[in-house]
N, C-alpha and C positions, 0 to 999 in steps of 0.2 A: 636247231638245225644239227642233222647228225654230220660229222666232222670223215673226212675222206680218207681212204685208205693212205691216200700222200698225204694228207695234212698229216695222218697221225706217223705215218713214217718221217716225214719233215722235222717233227716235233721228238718223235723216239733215238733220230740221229743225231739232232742237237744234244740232249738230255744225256747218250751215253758218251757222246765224243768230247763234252764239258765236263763232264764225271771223272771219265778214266782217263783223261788225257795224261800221259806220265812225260817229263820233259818239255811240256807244253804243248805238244802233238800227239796223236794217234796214230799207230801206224794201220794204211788201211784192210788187209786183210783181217789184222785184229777187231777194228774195228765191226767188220761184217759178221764175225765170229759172236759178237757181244751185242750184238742186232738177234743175231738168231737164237741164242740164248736166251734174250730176255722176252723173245717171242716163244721159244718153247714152252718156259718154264712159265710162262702165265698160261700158257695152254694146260701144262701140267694140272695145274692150280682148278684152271675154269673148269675144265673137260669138253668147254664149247669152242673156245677160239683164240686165237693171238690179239696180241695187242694192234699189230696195224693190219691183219688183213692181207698181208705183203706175200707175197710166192716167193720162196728160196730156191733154188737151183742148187742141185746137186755137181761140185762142180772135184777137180782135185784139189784144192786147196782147204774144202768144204761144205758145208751150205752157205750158201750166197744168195744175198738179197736180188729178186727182177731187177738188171740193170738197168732196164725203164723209170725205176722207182728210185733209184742212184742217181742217176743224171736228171730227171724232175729234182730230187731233193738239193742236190750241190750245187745247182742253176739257184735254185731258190732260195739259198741259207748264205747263197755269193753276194745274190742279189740283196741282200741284207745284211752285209756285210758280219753277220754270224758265223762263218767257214771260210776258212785260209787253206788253198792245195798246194802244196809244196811234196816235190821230189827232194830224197836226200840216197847220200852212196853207202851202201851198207858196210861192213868190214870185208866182205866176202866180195866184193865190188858191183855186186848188183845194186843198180837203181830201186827204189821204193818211193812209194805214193804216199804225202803222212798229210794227215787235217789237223788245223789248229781249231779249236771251237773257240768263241768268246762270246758267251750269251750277254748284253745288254742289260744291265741293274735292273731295266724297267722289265724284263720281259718276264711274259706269264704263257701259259700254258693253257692253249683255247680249245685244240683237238684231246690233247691227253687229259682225263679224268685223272682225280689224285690217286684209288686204287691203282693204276697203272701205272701214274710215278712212280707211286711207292715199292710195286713190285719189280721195275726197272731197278731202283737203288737197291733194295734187294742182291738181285742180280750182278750188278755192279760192284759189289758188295762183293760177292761168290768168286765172282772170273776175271774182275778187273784189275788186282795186280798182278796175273799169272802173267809168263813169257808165253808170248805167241806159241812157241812150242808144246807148250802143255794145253794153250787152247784147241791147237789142230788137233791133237790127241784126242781128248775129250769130244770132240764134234766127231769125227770121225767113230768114235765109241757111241757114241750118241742116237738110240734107235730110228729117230727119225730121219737121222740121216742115214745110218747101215742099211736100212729095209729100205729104203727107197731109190728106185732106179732113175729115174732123172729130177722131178720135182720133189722136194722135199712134202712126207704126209707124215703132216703131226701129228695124226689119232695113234702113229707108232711110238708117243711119249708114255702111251700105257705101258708098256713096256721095259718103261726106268727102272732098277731095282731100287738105288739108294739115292738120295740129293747128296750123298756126303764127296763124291769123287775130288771136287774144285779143292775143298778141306784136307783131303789126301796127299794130292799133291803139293799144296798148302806145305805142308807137313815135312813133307820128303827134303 
């Protein structure tokens, strides 16, 4: 049985929000960020397609996953008690949206194939202990997202020069 666009979103949001979580939460714009990342950069890879299939939305803060595909997933990773939403107040005194992930000892991974794990951790790997700040940057540098006027079109990941940018800033 081939595995749904939500299941494999279900399962890519678990995987990065247990991954990078830093403090025991992710904050969630980061979070979206590290979605679409690790959707481009298997596109990168494939030449044919993202890991879930998901539609981003070009939005100001980024590319952002279909919030259809958000609220299916957070209903359903609630309902499994895998995902915790918590508000916290930032220094700046704005409110923020942050997810606690806790994947279950037991649990396995029935939409995601292991190439796709593997090139999420990857990923994960690349962007997951940048600050938010350098990921906006990046995304926003990011062709698929520059060239595109409302939906994000990945076939403008041809367009990458280098994978080294995360490593760059890395650096700085």
């Amino acid at each position: 049985m081939v595995p749904t666009k939500q299941e494999k979103f279900n399962e890519l949001l678990a995987y990065v929000g247990a991954y990078c979580a830093q403090n025991s939460f992710i904050e969630e714009i980061k979070l979206w960020k590290l979605l679409y990342f690790c959707d481009a950069d298997f596109y990168f890879k494939s030449q044919r397609h993202t890991i879930t299939g998901v539609t981003y939305i070009k939005t100001l803060y980024g590319p952002t996953p279909d919030k259809r595909f958000i609220d299916k997933a957070v209903k359903y990773l609630k309902d499994k008690d895998i995902i915790k939403v918590d508000t916290i107040k930032a220094p700046n005194g704005k409110t923020r949206r942050v997810y606690s992930v806790k994947l279950p000892t037991n649990f396995t991974y029935k939409a995601l194939d292991a190439n796709e794990t593997e090139e999420a951790r990857k990923t994960c790997e690349k962007y997951g202990k940048l600050p938010l700040n350098d990921l906006l940057i990046l995304s926003h540098q990011d062709p698929p997202y520059a060239g595109s006027e409302k939906v994000i079109n990945f076939n403008l990941v041809k367009y990458r020069l280098e994978d080294e940018d995360a490593e760059e800033l890395t650096e700085k």
